[in-house]
MIVO-827116 format. One line per 3 residues: number of its first residue (from 1); their letters; for each residue z, y, x of N, C-alpha, C, O, CB. Coordinates in nm, 4 decimals. Glycine has a CB too. Layout:
N
NUM = A = Z,Y,X,Z,Y,X,Z,Y,X,Z,Y,X,Z,Y,X; ...
END
This chain:
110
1 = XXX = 0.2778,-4.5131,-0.4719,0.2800,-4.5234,-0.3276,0.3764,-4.4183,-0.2734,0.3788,-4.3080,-0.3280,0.1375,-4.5057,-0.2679; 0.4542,-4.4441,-0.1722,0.5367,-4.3628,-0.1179,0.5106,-4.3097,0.0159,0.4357,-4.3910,0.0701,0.6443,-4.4180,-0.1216; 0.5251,-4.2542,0.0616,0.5165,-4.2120,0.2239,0.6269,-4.1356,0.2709,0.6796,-4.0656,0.1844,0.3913,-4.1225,0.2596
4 = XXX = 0.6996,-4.1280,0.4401,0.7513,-4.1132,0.4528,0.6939,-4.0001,0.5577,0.5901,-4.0351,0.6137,0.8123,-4.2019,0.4423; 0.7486,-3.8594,0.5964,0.6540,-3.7326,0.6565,0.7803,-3.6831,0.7195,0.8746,-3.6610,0.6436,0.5612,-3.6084,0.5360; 0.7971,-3.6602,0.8630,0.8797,-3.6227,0.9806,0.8630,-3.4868,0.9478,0.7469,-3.4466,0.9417,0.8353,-3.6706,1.1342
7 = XXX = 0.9613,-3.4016,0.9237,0.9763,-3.2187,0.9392,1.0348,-3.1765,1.0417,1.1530,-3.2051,1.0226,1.0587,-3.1413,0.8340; 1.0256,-3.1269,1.1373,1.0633,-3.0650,1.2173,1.0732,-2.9165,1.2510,0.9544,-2.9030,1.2803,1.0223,-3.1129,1.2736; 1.1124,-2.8242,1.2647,1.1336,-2.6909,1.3175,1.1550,-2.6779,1.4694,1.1739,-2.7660,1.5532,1.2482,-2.6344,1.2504
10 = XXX = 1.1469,-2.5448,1.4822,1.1615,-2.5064,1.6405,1.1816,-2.2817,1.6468,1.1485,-2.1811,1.5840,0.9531,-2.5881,1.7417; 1.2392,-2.3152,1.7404,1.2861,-2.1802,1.7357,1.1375,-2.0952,1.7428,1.1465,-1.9739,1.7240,1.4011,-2.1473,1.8693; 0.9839,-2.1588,1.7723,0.8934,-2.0967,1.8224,0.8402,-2.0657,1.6743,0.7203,-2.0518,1.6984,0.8081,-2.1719,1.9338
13 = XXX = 0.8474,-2.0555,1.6025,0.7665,-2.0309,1.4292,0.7023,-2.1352,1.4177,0.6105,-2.1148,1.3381,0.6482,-1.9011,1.3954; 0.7017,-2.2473,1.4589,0.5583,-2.3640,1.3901,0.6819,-2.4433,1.3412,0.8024,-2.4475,1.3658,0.4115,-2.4778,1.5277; 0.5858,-2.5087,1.2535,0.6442,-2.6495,1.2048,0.5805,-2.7664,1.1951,0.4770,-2.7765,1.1293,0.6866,-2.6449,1.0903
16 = XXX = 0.6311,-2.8604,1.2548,0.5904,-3.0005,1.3067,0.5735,-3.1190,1.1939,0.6694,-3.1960,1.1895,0.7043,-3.0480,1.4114; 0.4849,-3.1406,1.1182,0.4740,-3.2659,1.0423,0.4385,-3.4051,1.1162,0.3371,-3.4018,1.1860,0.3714,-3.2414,0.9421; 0.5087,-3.5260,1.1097,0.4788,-3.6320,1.1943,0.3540,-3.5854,1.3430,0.3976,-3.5774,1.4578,0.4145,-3.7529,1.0767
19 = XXX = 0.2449,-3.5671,1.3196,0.2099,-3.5434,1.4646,0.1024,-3.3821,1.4550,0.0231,-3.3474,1.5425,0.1104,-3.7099,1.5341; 0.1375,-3.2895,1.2953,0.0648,-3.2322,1.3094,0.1758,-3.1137,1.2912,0.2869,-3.1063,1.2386,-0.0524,-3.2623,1.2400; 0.0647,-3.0000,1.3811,0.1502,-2.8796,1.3929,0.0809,-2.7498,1.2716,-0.0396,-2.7309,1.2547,0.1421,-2.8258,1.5785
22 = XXX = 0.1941,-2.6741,1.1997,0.1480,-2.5888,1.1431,0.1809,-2.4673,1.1755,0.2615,-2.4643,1.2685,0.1603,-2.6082,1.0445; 0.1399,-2.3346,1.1220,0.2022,-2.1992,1.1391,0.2564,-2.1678,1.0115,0.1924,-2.1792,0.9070,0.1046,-2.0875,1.1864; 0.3909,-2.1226,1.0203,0.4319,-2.0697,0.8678,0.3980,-1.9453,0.8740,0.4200,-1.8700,0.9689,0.5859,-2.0782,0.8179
25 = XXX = 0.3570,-1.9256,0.7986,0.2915,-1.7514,0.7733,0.3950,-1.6870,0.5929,0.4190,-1.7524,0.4914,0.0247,-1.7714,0.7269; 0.4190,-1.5836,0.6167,0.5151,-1.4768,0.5243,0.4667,-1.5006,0.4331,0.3453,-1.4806,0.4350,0.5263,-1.3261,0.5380; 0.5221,-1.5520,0.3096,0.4612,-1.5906,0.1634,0.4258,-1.4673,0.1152,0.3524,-1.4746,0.0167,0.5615,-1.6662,0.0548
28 = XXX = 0.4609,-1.3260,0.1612,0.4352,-1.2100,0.0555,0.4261,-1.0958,0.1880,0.5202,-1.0192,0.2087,0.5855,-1.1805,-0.0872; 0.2999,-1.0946,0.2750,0.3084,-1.0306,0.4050,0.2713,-0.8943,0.3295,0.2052,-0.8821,0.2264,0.2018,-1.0923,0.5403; 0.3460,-0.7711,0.4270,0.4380,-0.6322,0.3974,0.2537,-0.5572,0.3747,0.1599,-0.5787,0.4515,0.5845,-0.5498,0.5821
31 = XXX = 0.2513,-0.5028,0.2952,0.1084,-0.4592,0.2902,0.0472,-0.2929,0.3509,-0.0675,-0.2555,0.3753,0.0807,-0.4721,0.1315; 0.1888,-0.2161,0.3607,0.1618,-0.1066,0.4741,0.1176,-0.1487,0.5913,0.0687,-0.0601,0.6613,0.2729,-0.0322,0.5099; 0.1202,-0.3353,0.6680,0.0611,-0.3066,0.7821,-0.0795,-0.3477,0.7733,-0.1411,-0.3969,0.8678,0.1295,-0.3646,0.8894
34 = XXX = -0.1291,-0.3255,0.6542,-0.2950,-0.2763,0.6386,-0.3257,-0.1727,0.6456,-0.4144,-0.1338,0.7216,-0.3612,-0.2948,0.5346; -0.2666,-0.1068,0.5753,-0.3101,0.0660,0.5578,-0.2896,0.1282,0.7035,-0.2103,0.1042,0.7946,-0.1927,0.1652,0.4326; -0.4072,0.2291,0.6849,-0.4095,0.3402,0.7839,-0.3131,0.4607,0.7736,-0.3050,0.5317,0.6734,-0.5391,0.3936,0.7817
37 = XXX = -0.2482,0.4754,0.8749,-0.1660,0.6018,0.8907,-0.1573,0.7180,0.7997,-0.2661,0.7754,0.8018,-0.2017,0.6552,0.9981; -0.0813,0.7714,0.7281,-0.0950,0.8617,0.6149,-0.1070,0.7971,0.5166,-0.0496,0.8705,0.4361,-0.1905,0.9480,0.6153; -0.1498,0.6858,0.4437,-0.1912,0.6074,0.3568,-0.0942,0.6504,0.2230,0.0286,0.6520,0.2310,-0.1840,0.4582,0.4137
40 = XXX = -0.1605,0.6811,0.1129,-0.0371,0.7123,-0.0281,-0.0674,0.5897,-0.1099,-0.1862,0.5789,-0.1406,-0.0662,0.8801,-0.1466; -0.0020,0.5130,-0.1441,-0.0162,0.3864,-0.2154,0.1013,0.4424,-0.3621,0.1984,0.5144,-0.3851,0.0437,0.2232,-0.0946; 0.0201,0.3626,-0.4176,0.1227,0.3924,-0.6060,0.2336,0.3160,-0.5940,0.2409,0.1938,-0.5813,0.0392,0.3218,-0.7846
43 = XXX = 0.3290,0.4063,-0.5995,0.5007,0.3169,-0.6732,0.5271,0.2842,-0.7292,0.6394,0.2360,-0.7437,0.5991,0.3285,-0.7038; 0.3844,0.2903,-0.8458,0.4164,0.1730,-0.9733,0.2890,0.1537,-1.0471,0.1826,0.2050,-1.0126,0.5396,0.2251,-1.0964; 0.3000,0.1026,-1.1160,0.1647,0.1037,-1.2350,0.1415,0.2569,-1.3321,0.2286,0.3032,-1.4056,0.2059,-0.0388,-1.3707
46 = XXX = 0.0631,0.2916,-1.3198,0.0651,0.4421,-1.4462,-0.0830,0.5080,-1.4104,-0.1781,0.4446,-1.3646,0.2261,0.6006,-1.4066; -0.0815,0.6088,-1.4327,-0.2240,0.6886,-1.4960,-0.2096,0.8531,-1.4069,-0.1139,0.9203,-1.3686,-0.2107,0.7138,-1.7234; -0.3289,0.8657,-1.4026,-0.3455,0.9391,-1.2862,-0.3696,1.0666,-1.4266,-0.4706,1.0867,-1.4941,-0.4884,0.8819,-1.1461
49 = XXX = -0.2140,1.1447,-1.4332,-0.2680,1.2503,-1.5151,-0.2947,1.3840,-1.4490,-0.3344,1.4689,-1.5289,-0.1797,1.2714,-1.6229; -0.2837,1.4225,-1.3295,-0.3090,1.5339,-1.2453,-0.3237,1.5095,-1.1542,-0.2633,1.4229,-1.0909,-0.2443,1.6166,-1.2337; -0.4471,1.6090,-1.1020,-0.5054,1.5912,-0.9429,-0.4620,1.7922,-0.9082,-0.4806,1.8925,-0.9772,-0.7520,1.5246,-0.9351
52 = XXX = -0.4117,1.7749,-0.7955,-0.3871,1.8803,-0.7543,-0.5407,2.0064,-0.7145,-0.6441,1.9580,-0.6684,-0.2960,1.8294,-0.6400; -0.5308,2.1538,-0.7395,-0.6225,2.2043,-0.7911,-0.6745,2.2128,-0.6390,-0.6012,2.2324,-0.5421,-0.5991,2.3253,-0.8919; -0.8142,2.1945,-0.6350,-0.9350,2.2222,-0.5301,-0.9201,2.0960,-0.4203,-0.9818,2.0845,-0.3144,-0.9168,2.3927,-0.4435
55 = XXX = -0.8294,2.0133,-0.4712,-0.8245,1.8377,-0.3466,-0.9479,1.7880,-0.3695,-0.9863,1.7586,-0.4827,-0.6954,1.6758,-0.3911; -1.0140,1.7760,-0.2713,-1.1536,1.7064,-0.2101,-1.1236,1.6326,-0.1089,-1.0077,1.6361,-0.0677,-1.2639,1.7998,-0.1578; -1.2124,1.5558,-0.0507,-1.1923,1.4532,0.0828,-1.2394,1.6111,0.1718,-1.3111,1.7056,0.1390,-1.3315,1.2625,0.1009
58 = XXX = -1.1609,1.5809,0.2921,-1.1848,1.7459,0.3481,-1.0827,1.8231,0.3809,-1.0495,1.8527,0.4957,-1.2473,1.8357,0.2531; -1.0205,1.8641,0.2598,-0.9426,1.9324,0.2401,-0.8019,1.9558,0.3418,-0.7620,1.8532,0.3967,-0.9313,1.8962,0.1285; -0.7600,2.0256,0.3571,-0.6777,2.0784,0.4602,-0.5269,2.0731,0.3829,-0.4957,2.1633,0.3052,-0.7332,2.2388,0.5116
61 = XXX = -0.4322,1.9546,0.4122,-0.2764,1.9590,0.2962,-0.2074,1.9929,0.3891,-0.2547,1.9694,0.5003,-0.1999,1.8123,0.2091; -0.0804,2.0556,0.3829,0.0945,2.0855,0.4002,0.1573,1.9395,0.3742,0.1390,1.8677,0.2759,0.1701,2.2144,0.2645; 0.2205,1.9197,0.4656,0.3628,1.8026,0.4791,0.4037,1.8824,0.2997,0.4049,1.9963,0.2531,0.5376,1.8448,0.6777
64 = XXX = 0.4364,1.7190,0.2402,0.5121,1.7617,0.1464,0.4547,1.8156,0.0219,0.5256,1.8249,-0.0783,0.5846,1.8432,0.1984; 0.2754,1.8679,0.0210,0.2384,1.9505,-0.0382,0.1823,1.8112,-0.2205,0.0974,1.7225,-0.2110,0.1120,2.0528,0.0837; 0.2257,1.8284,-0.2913,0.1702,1.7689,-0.4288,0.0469,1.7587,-0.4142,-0.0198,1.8606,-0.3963,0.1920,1.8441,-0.5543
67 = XXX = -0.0175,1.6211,-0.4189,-0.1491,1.6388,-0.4507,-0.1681,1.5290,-0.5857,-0.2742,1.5450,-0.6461,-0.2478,1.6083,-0.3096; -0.0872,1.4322,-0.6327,-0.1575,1.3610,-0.7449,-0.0121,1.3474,-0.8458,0.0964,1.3526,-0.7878,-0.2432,1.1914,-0.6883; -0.0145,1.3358,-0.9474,0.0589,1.2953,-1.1037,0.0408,1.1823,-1.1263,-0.0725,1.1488,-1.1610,0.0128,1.3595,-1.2328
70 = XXX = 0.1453,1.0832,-1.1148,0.1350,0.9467,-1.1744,0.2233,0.9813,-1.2854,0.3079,1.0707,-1.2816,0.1818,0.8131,-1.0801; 0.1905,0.8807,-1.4161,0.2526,0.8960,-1.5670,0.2675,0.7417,-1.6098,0.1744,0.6691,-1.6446,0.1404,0.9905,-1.6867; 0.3867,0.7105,-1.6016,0.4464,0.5827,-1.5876,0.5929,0.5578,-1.6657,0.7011,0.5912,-1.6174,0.4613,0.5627,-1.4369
73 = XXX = 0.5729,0.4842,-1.8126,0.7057,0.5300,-1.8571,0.7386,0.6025,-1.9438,0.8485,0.5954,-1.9988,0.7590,0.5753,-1.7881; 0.5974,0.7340,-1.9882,0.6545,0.8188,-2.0121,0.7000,0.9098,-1.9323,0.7721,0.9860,-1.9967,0.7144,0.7848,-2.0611; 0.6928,0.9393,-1.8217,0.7465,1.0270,-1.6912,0.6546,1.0412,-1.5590,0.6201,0.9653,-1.4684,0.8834,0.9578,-1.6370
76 = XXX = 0.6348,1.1604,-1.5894,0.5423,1.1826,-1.4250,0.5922,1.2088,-1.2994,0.6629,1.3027,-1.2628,0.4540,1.2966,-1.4202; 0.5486,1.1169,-1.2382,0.5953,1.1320,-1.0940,0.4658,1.1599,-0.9879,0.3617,1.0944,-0.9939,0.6777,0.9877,-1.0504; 0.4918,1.2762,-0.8829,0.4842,1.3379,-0.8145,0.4320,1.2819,-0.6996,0.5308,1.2475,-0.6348,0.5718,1.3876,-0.8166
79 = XXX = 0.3252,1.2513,-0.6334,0.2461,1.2061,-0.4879,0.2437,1.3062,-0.4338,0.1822,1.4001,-0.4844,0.1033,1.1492,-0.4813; 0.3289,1.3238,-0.2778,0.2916,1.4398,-0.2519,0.2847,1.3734,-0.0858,0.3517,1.2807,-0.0404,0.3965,1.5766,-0.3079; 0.1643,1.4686,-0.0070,0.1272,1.4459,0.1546,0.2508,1.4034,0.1863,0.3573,1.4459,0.1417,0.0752,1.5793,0.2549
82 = XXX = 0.2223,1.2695,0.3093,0.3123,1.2452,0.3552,0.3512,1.3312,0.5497,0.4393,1.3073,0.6323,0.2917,1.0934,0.3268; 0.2579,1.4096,0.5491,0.2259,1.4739,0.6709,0.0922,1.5671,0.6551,0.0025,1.5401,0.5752,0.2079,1.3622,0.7813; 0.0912,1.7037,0.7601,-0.0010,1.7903,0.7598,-0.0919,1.7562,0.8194,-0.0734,1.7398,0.9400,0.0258,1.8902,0.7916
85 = XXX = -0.2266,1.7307,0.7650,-0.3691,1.6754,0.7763,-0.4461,1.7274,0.6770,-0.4375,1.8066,0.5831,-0.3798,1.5283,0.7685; -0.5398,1.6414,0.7406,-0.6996,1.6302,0.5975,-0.6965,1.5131,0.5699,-0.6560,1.4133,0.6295,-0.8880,1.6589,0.6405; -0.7675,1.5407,0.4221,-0.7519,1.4472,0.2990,-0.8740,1.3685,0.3738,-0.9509,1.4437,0.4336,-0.7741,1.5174,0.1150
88 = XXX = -0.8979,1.2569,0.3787,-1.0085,1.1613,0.4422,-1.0154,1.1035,0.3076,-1.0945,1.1713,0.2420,-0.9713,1.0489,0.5846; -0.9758,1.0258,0.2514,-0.9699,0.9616,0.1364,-0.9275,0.9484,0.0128,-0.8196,0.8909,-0.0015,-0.9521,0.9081,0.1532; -0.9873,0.9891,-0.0875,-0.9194,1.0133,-0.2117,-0.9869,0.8847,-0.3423,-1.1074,0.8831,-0.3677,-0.9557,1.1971,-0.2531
91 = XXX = -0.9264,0.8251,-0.3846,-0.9741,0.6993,-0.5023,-0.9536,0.7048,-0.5964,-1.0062,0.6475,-0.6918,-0.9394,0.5846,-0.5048; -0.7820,0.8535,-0.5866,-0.7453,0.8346,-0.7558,-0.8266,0.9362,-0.8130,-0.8566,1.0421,-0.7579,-0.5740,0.8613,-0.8083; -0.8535,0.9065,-0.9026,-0.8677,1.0598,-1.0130,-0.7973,1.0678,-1.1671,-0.7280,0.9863,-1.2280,-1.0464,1.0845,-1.0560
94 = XXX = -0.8496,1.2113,-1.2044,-0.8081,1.1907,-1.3234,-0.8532,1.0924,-1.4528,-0.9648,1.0853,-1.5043,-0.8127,1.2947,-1.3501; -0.7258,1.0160,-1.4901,-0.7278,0.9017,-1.6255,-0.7457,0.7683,-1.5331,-0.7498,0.6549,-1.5809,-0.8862,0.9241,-1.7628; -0.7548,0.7956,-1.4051,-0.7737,0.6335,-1.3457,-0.6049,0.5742,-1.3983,-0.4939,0.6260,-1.3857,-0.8056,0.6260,-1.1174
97 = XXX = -0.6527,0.4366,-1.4637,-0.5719,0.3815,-1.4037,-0.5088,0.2987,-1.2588,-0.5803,0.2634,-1.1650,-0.5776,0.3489,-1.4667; -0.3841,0.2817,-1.2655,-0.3973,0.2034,-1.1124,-0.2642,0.0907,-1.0922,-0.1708,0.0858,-1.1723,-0.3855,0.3402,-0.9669; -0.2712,0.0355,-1.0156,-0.1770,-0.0957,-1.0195,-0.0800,-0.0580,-0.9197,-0.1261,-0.0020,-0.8203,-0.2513,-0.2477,-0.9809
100 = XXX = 0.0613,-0.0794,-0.9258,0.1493,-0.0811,-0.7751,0.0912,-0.0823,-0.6566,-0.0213,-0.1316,-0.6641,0.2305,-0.1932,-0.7547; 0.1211,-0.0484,-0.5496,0.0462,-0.0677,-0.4395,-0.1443,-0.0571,-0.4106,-0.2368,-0.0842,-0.3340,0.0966,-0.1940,-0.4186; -0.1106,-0.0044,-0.5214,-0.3051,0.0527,-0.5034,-0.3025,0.1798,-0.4294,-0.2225,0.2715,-0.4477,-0.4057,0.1005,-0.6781
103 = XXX = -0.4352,0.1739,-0.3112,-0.4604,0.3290,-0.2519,-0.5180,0.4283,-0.2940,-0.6361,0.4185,-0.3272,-0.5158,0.3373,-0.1582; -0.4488,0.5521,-0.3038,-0.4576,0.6466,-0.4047,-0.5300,0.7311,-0.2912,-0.6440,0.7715,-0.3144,-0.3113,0.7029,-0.4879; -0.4672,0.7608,-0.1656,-0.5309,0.8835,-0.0976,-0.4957,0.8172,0.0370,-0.4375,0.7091,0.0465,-0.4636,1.0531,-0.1323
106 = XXX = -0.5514,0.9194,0.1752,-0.5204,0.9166,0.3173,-0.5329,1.0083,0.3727,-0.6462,1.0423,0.4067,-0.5730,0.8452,0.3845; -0.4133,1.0914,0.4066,-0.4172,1.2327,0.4986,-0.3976,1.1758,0.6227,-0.2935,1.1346,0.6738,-0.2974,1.3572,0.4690; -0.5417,1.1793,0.6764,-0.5470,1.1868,0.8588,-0.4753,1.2829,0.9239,-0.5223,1.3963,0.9147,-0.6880,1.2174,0.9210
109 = XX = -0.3528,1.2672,1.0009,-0.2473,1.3823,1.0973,-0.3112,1.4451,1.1387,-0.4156,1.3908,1.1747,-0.1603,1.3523,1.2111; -0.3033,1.5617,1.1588,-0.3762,1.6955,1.2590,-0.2768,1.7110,1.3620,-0.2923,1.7950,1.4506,-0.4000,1.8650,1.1761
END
């Protein structure tokens, strides 16, 4: 059986099938606009081999200041505050593993 299905576009984002209307939505939508402000997400897949000494949820960080060791590769790379706050949220620890884009920490701005 064959059928024949009208496509249409429009400058407004929907798209028109014979009489039904859809929304195209971003096949791979940007996932920072979930996260909360400060948010440290992993740059890659690897292993949480250092937690910076006395980091608790609490804790009082420096812009810039190291708080976690990812080991990826063979090579550790460096999480460090993205702004001067408190630590609200911390998930990684030591030997976690973790996936790209997993949330590792959240320094709330002061």
């Amino acid at each position: 059986m064959q059928r024949k299905f009208e496509v249409a576009t429009y400058g407004d984002g929907q798209v028109y099938v014979n009489a039904t209307t859809l929304t195209a939505l971003p096949r791979f939508p940007d996932p920072t606009a979930q996260l909360a402000p400060g948010s440290l997400i992993a740059p890659m897949p690897g292993t949480v081999v250092r937690v910076a000494e006395g980091l608790t949820v609490g804790a009082q960080v420096a812009a810039g200041a190291p708080l976690l060791w990812l080991e990826a590769m063979k090579m550790e790379h460096k999480i460090t505050a993205p702004v001067t706050g408190r630590l609200t949220v911390l998930h990684a620890g030591l030997g976690h593993q973790v996936q790209v884009g997993a949330l590792l920490a959240v320094v709330e701005p002061t």
